[in-house]
N, C-alpha and C positions, 0 to 999 in steps of 0.2 A: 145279610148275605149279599143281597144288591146291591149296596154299598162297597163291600170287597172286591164282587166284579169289575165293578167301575171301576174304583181304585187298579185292580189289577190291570184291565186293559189300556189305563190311563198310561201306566206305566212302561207298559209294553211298548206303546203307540213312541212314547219316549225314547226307548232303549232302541224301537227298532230305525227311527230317524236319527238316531247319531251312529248306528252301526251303517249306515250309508255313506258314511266318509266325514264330508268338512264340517267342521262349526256350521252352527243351525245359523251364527248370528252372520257368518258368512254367506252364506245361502238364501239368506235373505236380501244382501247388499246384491249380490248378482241377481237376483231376480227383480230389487229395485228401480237400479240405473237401465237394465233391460227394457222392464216394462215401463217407466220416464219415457225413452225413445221411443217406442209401440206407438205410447197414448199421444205423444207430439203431434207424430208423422200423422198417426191415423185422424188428429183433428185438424190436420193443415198448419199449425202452428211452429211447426219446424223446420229452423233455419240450419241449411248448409253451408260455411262459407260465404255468408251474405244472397244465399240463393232461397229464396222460400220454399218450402215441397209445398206441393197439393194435394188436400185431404185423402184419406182413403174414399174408397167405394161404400163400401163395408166395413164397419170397424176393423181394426188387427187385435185380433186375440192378444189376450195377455198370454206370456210365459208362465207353463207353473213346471214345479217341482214334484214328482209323483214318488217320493217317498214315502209315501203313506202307500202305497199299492205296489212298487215294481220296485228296487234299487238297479236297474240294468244299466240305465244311462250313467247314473254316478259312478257306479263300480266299472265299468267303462271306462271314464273320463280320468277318475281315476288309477286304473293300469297302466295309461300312460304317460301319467303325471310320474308314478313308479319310476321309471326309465329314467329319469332326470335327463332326458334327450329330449331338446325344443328341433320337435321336429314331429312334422303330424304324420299319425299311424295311417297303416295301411289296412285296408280290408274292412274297411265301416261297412255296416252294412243301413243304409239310409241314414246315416249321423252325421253333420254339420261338424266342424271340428276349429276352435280359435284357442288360441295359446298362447300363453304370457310370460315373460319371465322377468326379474330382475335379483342386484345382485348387488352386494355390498361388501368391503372391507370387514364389515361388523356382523355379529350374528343377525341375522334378518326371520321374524314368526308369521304367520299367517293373518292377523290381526290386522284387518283392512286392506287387505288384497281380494278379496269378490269387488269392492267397489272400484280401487286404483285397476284390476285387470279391465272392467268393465267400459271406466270412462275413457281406457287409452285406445278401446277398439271404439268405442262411440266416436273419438276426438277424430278418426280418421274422415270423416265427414268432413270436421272444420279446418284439418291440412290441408286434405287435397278438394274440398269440394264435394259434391253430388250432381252430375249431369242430368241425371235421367231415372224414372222408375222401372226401368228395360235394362237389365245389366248386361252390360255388351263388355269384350274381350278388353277394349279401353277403358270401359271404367271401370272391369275389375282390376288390368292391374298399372291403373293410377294409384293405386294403394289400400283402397277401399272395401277388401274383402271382408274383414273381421266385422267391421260396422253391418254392410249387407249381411251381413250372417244374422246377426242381431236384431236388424230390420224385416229380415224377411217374416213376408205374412202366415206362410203353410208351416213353418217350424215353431210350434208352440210347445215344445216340452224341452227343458235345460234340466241336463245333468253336470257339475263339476266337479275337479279334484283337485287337489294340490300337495307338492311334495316340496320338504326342505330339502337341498340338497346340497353339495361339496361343505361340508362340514356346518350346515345351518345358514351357508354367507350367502345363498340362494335358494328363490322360490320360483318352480315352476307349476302354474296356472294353466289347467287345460279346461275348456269346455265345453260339453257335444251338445247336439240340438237334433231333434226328432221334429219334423221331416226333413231331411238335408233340405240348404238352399243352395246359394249359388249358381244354380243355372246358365246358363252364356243365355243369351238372349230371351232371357224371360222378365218378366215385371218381378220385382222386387217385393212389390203389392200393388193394388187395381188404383189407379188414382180415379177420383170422380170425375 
C-alpha cells in the first residue's frame, strides 16, 4: 500500500509539472544559463565586454522554479506568451518580464529555446558592456535590461512560457521573475 502511495504521488508530482506549461527539459535550460550568470557574477568571475564585475557581498541566490508548490508565475508567463504579441504586458503585479522571439521561413518547435532565449538576454552584457552594479537610466537603456533582469539579486523565482505562433514559423519566449528588478538607481546586487 506504501508503495502505491508513493507511486501515486510520484506521479502526480509529474503530471502536476508539466500541466505548468513548457517542457521540463526546457525549464531547466532557463534555469541553467540563468543560474551560470548568478554563480559568475556572484564569485567575481564575470566578464562584461572585457570589464570584470566584482564579487558579490553575499552570494546571489540561485533561480528556482516553484512548480512543485505554486504554477502562478508560469501560467503568467505563459498568458502572454498566448497573445503572440512581443510586447510586455501590463499590470505585473511584482514580476520581472523578458521576452524572446524569433522566426523562420521554416516551421520552427520549442526545442532549445529556454537556453537560445536565455543566452541572447545574457549576451547583452557582452554588446553593450556593464558599467556599473547601480542601474542607472544610461545603463538600462544601453540595451542591458534583459541581462539585469537575469542578474538581479532580489528576483529569485522564474516562471516561463512559450507559444508557436503565425503558422509554427515563430516562437515567442516570455519570462517573469519574482521580485521584479530593474529599479533605476538601485544595485543590481551588493558588490563586496
Amino acid at each position: 500500500m506504501l508503495r502505491l502511495c508513493i507511486a501515486l504521488s510520484a506521479l502526480t508530482a509529474v503530471s502536476w509539472a508539466q500541466s505548468c506549461g513548457i517542457p521540463a527539459s526546457e525549464a531547466k535550460d532557463f534555469l541553467a544559463v540563468h543560474n551560470k550568470l548568478r554563480a559568475s557574477i556572484s564569485a567575481g568571475t564575470y566578464v562584461a565586454k572585457g570589464r570584470k564585475m566584482p564579487a558579490a557581498k553575499t552570494p546571489i541566490q540561485p533561480m528556482v522554479r516553484l512548480y512543485t508548490v505554486d504554477c502562478a508565475i508560469e501560467k503568467s508567463a505563459q498568458a502572454v506568451a498566448n497573445t503572440c504579441v512581443f510586447a510586455h504586458s501590463q499590470g505585473r503585479q511584482n514580476l520581472g518580464e523578458n521576452l524572446y522571439t524569433m522566426w523562420s521561413s521554416n516551421k520552427v518547435s520549442f526545442t532549445g529555446m529556454g537556453k537560445k532565449a536565455s543566452d541572447s538576454w545574457e549576451k547583452e552584457f557582452q554588446d553593450f558592456g556593464w558599467s556599473d552594479v547601480k542601474l542607472t537610466p544610461a545603463g538600462f537603456s544601453s540595451g542591458i535590461g534583459h541581462a539585469t533582469q537575469m542578474a538581479w539579486a532580489k528576483s529569485t523565482k522564474l516562471g516561463c512560457g512559450m507559444k508557436l505562433c503565425d503558422g509554427d514559423k515563430k516562437v515567442l519566449v516570455v519570462c517573469q521573475y519574482r521580485d521584479a528588478g530593474n529599479f533605476m538607481n538601485q544595485n543590481i546586487y551588493d558588490p563586496r
